[in-house]
C-alpha positions in Angstrom: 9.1 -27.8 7.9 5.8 -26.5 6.2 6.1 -23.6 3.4 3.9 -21.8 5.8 6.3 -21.8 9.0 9.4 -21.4 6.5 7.2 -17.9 5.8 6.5 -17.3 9.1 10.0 -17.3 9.8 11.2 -15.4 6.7 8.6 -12.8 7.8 10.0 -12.7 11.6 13.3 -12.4 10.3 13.4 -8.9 9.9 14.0 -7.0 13.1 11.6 -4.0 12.2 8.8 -7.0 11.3 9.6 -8.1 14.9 8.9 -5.1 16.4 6.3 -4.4 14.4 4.4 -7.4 15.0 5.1 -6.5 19.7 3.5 -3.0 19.0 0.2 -5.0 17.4 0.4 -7.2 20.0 -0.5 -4.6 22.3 -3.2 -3.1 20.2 -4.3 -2.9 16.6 -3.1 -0.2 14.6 -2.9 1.8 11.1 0.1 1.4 8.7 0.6 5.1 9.3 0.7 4.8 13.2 2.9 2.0 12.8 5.6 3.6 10.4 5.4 7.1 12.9 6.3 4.3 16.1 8.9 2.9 14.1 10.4 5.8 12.5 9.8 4.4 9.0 8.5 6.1 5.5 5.1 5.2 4.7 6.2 3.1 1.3 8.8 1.1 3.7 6.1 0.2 6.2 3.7 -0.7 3.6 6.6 -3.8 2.4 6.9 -4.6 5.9 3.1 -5.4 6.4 3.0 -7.2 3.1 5.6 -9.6 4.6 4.0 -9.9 7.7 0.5 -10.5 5.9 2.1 -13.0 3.4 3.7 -14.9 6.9 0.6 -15.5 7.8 0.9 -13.1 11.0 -0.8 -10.2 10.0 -4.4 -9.0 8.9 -6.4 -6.1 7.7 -9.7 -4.7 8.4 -11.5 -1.3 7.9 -13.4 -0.3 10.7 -17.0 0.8 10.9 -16.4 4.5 10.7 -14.0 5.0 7.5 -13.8 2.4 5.0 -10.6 4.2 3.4 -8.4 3.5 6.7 -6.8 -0.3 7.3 -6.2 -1.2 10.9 -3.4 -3.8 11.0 -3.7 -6.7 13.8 -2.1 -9.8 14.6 -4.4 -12.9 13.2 -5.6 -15.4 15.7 -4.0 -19.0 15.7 -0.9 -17.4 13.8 2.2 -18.8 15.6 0.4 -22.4 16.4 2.6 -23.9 14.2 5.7 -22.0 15.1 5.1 -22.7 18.4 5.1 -26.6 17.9 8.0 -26.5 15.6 9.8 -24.6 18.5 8.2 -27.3 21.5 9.3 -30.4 19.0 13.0 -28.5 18.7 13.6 -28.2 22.0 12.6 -31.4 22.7 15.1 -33.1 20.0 18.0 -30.4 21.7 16.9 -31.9 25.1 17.3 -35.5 23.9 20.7 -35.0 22.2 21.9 -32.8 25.1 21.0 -35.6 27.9 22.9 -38.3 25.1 25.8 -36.1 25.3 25.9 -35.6 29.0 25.7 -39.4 29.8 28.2 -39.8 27.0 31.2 -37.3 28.9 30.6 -38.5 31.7 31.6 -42.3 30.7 28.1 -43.7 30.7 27.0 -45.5 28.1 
């Protein structure tokens, strides 16, 4: 496992990260926004997106209008290597399981 999955994970591992990461999935938003939705203290929010950014998952921008606001968003291609980790898992679960099945039921 990569030191950049082992983040991605650490950063997912946190169940307010988690949620935080389904509300940007529906649409980019402030840290503010996102500590209002998820009942959180500005200075709390603010660790939570520095995990997410440091997994990898998240990214910052300031948009055209106001250079002092950041919108938060998830970054493209973030998860492509969770993703395979997870496909190459279930693969190796699949294998062992089918092993085991042929193995109880006296086949060799």
């Amino acid at each position: 496992m990569s030191a950049a999955l082992d983040r991605t994970l650490g950063a997912l591992a946190d169940p307010v990260r988690r949620r935080a990461v389904e509300l940007l999935g529906r649409r980019p938003r402030s840290a503010g926004d996102l500590a209002r939705e998820l009942g959180l203290a500005p200075p709390a929010m603010s660790r939570h997106l520095k995990a997410l950014k440091d997994g990898g998952l998240v990214e910052d921008g300031h948009p055209a209008f106001d250079a002092r606001v950041r919108i938060y968003s998830l970054k493209d291609g973030a998860t492509a290597e969770l993703k395979q980790w997870i496909a190459e898992t279930e693969a190796l679960w699949a294998h062992q399981l089918a092993a085991f099945k042929v193995h109880v039921e006296g086949g060799e």
